[in-house]
LOLO-11385 format. One record per residue (C-alpha): residue number from 0; residue in three letters; chain; y, x, z. Coordinates in Angstrom, 3 decimals, always signed. Each point is the difference from the previous one (the first is absolute). Layout:
BEGIN
<pt num="NUM" residuo="ala" cadena="A" yy="Y" xx="X" zz="Z"/>
...
***
This chain:
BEGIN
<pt num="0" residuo="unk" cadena="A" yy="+68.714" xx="+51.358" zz="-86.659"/>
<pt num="1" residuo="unk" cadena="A" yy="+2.791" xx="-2.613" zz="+0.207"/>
<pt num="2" residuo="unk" cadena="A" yy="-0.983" xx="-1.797" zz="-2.988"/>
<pt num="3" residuo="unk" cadena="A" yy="-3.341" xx="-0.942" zz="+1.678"/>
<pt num="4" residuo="unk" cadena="A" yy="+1.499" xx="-2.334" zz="+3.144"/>
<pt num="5" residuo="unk" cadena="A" yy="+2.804" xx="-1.768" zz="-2.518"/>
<pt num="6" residuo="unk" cadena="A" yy="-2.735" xx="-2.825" zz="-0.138"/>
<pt num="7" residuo="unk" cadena="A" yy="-0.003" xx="-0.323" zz="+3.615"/>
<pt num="8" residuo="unk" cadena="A" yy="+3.735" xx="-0.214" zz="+0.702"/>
<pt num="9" residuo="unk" cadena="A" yy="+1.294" xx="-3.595" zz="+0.620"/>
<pt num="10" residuo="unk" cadena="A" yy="+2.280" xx="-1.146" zz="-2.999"/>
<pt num="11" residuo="unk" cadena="A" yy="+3.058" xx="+0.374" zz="+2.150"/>
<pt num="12" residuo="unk" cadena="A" yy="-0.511" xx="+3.829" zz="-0.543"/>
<pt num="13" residuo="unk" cadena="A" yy="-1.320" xx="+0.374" zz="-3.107"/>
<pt num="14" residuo="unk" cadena="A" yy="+0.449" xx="-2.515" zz="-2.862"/>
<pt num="15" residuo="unk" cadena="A" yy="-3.726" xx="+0.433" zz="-1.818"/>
<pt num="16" residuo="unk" cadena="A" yy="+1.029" xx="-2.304" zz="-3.355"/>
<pt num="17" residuo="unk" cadena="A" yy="+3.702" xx="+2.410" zz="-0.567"/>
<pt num="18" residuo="unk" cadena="A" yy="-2.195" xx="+3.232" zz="+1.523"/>
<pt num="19" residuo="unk" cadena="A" yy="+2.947" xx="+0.951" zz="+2.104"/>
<pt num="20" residuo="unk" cadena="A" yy="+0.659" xx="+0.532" zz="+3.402"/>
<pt num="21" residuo="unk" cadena="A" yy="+2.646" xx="-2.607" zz="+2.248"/>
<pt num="22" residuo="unk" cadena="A" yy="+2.555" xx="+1.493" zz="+1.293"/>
<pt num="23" residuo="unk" cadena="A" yy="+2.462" xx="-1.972" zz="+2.419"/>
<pt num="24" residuo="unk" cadena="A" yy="+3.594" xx="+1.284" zz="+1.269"/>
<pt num="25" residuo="unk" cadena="A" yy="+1.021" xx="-1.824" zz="+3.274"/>
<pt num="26" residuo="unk" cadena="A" yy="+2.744" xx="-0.055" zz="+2.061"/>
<pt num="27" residuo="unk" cadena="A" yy="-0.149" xx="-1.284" zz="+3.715"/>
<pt num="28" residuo="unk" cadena="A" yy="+2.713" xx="-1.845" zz="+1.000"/>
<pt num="29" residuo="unk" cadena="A" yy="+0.160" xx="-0.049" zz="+4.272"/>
<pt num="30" residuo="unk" cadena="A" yy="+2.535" xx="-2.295" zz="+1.567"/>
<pt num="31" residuo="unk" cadena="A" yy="+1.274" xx="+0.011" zz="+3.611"/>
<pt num="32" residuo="unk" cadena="A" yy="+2.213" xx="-1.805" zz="+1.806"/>
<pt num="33" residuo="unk" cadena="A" yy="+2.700" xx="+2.854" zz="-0.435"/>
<pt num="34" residuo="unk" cadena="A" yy="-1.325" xx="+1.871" zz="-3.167"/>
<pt num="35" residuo="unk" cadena="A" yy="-1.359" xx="-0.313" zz="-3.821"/>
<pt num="36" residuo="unk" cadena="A" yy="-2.237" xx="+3.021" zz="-0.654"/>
<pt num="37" residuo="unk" cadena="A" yy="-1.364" xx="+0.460" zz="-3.260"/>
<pt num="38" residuo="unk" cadena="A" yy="-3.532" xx="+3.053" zz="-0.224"/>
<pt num="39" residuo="unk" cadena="A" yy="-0.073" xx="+1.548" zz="-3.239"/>
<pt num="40" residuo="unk" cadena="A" yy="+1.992" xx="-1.376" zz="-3.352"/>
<pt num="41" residuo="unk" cadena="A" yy="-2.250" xx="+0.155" zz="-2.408"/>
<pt num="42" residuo="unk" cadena="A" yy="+0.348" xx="+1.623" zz="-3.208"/>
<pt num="43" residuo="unk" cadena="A" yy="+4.149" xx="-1.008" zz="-1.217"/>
<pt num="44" residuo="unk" cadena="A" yy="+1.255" xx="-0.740" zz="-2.929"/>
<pt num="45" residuo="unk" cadena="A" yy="+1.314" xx="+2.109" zz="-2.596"/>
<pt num="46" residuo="unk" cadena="A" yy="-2.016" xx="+3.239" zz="+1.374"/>
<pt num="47" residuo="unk" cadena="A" yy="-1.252" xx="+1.277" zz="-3.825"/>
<pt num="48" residuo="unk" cadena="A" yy="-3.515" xx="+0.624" zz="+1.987"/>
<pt num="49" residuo="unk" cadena="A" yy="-3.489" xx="+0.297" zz="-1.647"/>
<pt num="50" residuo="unk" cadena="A" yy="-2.626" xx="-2.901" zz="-0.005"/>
<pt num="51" residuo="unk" cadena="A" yy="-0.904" xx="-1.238" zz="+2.820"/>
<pt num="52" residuo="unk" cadena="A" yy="+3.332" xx="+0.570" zz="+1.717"/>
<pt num="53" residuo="unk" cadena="A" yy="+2.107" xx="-1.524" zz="-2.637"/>
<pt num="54" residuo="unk" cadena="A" yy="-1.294" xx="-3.552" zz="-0.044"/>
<pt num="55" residuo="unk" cadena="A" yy="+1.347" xx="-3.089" zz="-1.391"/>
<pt num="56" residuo="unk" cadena="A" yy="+0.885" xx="-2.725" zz="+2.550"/>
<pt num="57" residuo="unk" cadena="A" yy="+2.204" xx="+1.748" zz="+1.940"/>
<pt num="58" residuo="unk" cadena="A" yy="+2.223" xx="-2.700" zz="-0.287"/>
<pt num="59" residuo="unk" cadena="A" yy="-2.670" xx="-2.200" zz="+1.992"/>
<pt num="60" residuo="unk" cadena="A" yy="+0.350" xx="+2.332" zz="+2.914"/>
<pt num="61" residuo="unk" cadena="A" yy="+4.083" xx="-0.590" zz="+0.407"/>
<pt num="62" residuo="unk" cadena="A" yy="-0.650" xx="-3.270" zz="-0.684"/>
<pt num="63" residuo="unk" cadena="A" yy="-2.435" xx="-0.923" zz="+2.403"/>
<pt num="64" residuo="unk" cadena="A" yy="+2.238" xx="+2.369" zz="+2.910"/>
<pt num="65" residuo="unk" cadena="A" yy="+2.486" xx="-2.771" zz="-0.766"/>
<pt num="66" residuo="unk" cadena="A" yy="-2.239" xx="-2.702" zz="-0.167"/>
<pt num="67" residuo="unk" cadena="A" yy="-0.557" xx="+1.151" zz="+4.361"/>
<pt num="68" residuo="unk" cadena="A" yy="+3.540" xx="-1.034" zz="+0.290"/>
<pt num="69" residuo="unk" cadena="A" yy="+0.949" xx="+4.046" zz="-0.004"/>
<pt num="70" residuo="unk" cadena="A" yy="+2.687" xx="+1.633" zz="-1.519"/>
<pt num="71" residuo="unk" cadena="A" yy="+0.400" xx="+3.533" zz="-0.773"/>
<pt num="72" residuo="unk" cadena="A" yy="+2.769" xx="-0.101" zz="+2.266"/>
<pt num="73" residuo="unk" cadena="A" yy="-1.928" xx="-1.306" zz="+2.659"/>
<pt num="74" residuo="unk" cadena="A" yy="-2.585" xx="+2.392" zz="+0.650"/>
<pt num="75" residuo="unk" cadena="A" yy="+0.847" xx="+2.416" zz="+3.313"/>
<pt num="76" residuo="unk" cadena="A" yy="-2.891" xx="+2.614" zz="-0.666"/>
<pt num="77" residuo="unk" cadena="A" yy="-2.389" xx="+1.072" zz="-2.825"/>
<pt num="78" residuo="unk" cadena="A" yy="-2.757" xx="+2.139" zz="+1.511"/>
<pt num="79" residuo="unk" cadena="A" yy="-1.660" xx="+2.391" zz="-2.414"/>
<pt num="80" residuo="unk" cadena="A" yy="-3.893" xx="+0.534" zz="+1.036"/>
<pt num="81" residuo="unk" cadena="A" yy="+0.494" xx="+2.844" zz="-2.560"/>
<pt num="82" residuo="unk" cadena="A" yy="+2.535" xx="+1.489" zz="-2.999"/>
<pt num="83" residuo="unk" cadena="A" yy="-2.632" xx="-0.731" zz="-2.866"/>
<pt num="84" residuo="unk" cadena="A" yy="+1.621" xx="-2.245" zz="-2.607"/>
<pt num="85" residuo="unk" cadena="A" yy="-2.327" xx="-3.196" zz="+0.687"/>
<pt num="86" residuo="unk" cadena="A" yy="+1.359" xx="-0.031" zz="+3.189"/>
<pt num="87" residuo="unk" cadena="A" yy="+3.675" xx="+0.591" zz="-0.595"/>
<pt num="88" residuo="unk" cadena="A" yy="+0.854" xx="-0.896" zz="-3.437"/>
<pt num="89" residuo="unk" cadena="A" yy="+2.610" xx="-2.810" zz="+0.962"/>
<pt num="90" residuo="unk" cadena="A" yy="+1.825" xx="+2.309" zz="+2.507"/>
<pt num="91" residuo="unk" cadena="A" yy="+2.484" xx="+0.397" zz="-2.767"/>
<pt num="92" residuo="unk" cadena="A" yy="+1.361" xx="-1.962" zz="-2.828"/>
<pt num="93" residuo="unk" cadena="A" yy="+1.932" xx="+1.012" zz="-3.035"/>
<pt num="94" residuo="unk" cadena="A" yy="+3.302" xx="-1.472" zz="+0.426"/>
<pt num="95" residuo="unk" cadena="A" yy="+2.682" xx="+1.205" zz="-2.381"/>
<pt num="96" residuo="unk" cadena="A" yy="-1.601" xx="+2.646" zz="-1.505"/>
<pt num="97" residuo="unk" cadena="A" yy="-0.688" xx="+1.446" zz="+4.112"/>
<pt num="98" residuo="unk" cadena="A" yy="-2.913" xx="-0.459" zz="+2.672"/>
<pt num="99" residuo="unk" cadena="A" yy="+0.939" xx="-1.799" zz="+2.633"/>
<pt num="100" residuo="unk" cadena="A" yy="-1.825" xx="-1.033" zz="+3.336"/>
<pt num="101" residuo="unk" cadena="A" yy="-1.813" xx="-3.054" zz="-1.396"/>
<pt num="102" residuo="unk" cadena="A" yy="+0.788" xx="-1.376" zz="+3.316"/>
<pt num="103" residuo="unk" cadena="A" yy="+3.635" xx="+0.982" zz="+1.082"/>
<pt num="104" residuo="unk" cadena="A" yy="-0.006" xx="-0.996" zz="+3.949"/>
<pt num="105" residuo="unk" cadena="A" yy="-3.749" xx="+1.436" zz="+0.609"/>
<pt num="106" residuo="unk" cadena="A" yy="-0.844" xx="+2.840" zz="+2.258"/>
<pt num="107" residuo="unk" cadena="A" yy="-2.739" xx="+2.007" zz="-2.125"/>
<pt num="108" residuo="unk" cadena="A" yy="-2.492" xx="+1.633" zz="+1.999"/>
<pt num="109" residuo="unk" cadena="A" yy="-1.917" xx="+2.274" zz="-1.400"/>
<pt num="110" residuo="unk" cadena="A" yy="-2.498" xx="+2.721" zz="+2.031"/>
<pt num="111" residuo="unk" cadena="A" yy="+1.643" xx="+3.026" zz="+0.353"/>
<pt num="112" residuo="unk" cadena="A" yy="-3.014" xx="+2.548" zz="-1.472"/>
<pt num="113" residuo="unk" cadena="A" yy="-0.215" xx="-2.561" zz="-3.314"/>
<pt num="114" residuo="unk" cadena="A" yy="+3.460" xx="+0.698" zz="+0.060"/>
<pt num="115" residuo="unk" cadena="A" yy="+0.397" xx="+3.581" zz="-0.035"/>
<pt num="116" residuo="unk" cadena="A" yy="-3.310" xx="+0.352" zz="-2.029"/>
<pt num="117" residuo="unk" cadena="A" yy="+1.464" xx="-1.534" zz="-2.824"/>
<pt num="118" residuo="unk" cadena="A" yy="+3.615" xx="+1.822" zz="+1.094"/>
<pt num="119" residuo="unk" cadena="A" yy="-2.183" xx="+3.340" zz="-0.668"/>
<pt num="120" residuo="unk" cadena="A" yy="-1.568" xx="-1.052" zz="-3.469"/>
<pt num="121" residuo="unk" cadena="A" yy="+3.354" xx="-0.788" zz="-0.849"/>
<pt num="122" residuo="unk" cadena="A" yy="+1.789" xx="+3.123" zz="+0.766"/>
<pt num="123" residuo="unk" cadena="A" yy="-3.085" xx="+1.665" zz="-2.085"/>
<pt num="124" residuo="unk" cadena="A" yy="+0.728" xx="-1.828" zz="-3.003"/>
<pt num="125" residuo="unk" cadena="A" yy="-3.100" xx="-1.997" zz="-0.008"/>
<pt num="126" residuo="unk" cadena="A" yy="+0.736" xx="-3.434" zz="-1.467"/>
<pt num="127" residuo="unk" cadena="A" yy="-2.678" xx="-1.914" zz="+1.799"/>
<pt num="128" residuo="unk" cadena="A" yy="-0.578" xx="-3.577" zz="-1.450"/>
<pt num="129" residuo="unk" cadena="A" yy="-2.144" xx="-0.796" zz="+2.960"/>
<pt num="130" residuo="unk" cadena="A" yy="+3.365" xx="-0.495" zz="+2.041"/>
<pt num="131" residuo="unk" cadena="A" yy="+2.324" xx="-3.051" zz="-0.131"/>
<pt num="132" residuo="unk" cadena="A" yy="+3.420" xx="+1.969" zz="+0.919"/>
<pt num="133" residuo="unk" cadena="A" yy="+2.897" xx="+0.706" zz="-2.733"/>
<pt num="134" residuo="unk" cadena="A" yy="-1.069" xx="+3.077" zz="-2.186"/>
<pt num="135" residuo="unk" cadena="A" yy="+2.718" xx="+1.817" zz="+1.562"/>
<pt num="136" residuo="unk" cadena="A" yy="+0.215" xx="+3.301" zz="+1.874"/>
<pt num="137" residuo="unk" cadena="A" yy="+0.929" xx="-0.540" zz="+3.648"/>
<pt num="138" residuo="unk" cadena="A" yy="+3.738" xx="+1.086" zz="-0.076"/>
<pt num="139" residuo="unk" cadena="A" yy="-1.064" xx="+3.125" zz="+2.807"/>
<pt num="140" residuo="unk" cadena="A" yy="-2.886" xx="+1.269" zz="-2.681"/>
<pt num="141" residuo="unk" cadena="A" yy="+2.700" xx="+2.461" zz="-1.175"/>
<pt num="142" residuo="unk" cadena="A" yy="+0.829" xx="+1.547" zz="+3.430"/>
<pt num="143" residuo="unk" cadena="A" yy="-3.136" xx="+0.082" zz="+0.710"/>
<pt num="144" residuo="unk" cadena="A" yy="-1.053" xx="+1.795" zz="-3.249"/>
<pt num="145" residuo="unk" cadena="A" yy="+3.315" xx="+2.824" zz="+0.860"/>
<pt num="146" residuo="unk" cadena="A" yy="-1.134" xx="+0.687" zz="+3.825"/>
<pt num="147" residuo="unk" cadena="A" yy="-3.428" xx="+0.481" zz="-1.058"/>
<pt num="148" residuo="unk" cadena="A" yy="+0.524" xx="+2.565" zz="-3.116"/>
<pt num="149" residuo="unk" cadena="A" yy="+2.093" xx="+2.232" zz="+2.564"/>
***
């Protein structure tokens, strides 16, 4: 059923000649008087994800951040419109062997049921790739885990 409206999507979708679909990663970049907010980091660097979520040019994304004028340093807030990793793949950055906060003086916002949905998967063991947090388990998983067997 798909295959018969490819012919009708404009090239910025679909690229007919490669036979592949375009997909773009943005970040919005909102500037106040007071505050730099970035919405959604894209997909990161050094993530190990799956085609299409490990891309090359992700050097073009830092780049062109910088190109604004904008440090890492200077961003206040990075607002998450959701945890999947498209959205919040440069939240962290491998730094000596660690993830670090990408940007070190930014408030993250996140909403809080995105939050503690992928909180839950987490403390279930489910790996999801479809979320752009460290593959960690929250550090309360294993209290959690002891209340509930009792």
């Amino acid at each position: 059923m798909f295959a018969r409206h490819l012919p009708t999507m404009e090239p910025e979708v679909f690229d007919a000649a490669r036979g592949m679909m375009v997909i773009t990663y943005q970040t919005f970049v909102v500037r106040t008087p007071r505050y730099t907010i970035l919405v959604d980091t894209c997909t990161g660097e050094e993530k190990g994800h799956p085609a299409p979520f490990d891309f090359p040019g992700k050097e073009r994304w830092r780049n062109e951040l910088f190109a604004l004028g904008i440090g890492f340093d200077q961003i206040d807030y990075v607002f998450c419109t959701h945890l999947h990793i498209d959205h919040t793949g440069w939240n962290t950055t491998l730094r000596d062997g660690r993830w670090v906060p990408t940007f070190p003086n930014a408030k993250y916002v996140f909403h809080k049921d995105e939050y503690a949905a992928w909180e839950a998967e987490q403390c279930q063991g489910q790996q999801s790739a479809g979320h752009g947090l460290p593959r960690q388990l929250p550090a309360d998983c294993r209290s959690r885990a002891g209340a509930a067997g009792r």
